[in-house]
C-alpha positions as CSV (number, residue, x, y, z in Angstrom):
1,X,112.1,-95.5,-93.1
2,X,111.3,-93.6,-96.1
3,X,109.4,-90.1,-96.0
4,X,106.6,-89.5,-99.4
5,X,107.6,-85.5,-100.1
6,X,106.5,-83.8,-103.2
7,X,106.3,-86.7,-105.4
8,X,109.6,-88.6,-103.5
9,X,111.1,-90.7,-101.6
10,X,113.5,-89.6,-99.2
11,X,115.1,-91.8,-96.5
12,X,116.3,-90.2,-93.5
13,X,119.9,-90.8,-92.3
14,X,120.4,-91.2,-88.3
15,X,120.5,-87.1,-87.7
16,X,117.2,-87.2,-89.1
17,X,118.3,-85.1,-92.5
18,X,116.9,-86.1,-95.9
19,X,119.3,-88.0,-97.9
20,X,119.9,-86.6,-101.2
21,X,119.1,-89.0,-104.9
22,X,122.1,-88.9,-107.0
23,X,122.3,-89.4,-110.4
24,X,126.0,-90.1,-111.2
25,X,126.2,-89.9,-115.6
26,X,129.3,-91.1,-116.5
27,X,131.3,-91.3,-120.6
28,X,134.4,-93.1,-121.1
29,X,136.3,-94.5,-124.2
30,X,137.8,-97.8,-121.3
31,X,136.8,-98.9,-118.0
32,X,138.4,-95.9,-115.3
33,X,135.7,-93.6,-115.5
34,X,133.3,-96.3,-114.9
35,X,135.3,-97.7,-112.5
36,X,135.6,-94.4,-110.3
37,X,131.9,-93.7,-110.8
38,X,131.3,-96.8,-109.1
39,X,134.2,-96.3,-106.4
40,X,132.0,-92.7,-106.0
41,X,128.8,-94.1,-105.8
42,X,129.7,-96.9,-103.3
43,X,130.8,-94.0,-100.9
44,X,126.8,-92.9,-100.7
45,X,124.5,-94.8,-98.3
46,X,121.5,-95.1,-100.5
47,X,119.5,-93.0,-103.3
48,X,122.4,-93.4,-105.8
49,X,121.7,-94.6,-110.0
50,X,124.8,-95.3,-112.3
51,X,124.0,-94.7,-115.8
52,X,126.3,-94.8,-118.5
53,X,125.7,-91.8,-121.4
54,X,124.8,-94.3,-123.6
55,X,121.7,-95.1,-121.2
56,X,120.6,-91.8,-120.3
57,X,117.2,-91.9,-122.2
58,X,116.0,-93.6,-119.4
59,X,116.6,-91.1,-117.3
60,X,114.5,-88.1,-115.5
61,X,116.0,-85.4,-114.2
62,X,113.5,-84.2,-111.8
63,X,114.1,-87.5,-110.5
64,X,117.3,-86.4,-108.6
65,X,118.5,-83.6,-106.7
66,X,122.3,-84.2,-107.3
67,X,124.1,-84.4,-110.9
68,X,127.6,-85.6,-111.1
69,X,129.4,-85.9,-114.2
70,X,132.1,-88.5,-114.8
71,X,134.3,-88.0,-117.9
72,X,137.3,-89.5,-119.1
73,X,139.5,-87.2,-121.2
74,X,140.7,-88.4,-124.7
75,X,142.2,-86.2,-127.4
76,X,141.6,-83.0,-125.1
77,X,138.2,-84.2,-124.7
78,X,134.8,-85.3,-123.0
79,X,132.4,-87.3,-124.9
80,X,130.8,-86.0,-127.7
81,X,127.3,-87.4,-126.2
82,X,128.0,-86.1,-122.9
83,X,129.0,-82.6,-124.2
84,X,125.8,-82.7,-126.3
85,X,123.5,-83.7,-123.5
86,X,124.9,-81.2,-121.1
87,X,124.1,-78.3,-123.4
88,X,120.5,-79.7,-124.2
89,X,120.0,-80.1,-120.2
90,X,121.9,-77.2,-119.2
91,X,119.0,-74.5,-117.9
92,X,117.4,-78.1,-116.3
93,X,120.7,-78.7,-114.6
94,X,121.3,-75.1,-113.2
95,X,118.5,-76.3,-110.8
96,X,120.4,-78.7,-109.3
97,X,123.8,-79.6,-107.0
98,X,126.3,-80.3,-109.8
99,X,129.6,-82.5,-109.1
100,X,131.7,-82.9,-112.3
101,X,135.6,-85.5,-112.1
102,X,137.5,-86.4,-114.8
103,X,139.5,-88.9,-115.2
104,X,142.6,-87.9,-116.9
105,X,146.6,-89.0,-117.5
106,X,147.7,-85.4,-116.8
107,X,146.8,-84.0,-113.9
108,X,147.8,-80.2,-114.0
109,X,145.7,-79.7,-116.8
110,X,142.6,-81.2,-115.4
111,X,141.4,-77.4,-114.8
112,X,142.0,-76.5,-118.7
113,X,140.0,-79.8,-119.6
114,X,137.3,-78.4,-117.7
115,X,137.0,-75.2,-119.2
116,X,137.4,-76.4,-122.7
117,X,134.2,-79.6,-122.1
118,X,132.0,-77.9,-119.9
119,X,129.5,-74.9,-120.1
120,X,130.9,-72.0,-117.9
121,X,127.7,-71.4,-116.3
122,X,127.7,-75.1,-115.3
123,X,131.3,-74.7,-114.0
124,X,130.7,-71.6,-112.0
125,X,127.1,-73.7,-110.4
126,X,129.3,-77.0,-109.7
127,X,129.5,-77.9,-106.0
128,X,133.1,-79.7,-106.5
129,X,135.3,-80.3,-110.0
130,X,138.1,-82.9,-109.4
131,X,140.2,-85.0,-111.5
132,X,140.5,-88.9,-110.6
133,X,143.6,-89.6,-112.3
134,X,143.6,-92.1,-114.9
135,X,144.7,-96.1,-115.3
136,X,147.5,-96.6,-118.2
137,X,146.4,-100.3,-119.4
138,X,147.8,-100.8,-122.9
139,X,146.5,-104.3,-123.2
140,X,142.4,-102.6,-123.6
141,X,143.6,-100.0,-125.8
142,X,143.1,-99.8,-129.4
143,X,146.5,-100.1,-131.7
144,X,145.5,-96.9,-132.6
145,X,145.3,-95.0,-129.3
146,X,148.4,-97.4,-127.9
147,X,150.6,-96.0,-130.7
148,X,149.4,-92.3,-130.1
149,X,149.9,-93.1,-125.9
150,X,153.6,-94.0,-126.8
151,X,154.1,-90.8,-128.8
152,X,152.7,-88.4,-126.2
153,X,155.0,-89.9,-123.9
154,X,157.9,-89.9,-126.3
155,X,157.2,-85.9,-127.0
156,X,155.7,-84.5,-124.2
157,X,157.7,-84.1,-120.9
158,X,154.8,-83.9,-118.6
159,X,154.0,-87.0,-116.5
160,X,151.5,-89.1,-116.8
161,X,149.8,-90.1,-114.2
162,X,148.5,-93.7,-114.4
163,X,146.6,-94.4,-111.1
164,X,143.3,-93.8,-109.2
165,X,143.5,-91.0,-106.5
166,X,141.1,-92.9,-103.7
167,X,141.7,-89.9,-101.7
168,X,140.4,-87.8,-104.3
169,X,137.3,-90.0,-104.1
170,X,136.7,-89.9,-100.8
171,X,137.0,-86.2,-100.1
172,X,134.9,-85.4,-103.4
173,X,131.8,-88.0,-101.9
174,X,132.3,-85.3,-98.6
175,X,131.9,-82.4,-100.7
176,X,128.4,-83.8,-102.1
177,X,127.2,-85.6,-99.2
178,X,127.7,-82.2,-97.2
179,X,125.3,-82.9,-94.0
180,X,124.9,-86.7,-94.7
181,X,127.3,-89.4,-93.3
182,X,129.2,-91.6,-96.5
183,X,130.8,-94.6,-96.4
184,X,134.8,-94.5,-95.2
């Protein structure tokens, strides 16, 4: 049964605790960032909107008390839109719990992606930062971004990683839901 606070809704889990609205904003070039935000948000009982950068006008920010950030990494990378809109919202989003993953091929460098896409303020305010991994599916990609794949892994000597870390998944949900029980 829902609880009218301050202009909100809050449901109450079995402990009695408020339940936390998430907002999880997610920018990717194929489907793995989309595909994790949705693995993510089906760990959350209720109070939980997808919304793809592209959609975000729609959105209000005092409408949440969580912000998570889904990103896929291209090039270095985040989306220019989602770079953009984090910079616009950034003093709006220092207000709130902040959970940022990436979704990336190389997985040691996931902290250096961070630091180069996101704010350092925002970094230094995020509850939990965690890359996803990445999936490697040529047949979606673009000639163009196939051929450059092939020559990164033809130059560079670092591995690619080219799966989903569930686990990652899971234990990032904990992290957020701190207090609140999530789906195993």
């Amino acid at each position: 049964m829902g609880t009218f606070f301050s202009n909100h809704w809050y449901n109450r889990n079995s402990w009695g605790e408020s339940m936390k609205k998430r907002l999880i904003l997610y920018a990717g070039k194929y489907k793995t960032t989309k595909e994790c935000a949705q693995l993510l948000a089906d760990k959350f009982y209720e109070h939980v909107k997808l919304c793809s950068i592209a959609d975000v006008q729609s959105v209000s920010l005092q409408d949440y008390d969580q912000i998570i950030f889904g990103a896929s990494i291209y090039e270095s990378r985040i989306s220019r839109k989602m770079s953009q809109w984090i910079k616009k919202h950034q003093n709006h989003l220092l207000h709130k719990e902040i959970g940022i993953f990436l979704c990336a091929y190389h997985d040691e460098k996931c902290g250096l992606y961070m630091k180069l896409n996101f704010p350092i303020e925002i970094l230094e305010h995020a509850k939990v930062e965690m890359c996803f991994g990445a999936h490697l599916d040529y047949s979606t990609m673009s000639w163009l971004d196939r051929f450059l794949m092939k020559l990164i892994q033809f130059f560079d000597q670092e591995e690619i990683v080219t799966k989903v870390y569930k686990e990652r998944i899971h234990y990032f949900a904990r992290e957020m839901a701190k207090g609140e029980e999530i789906y195993e």
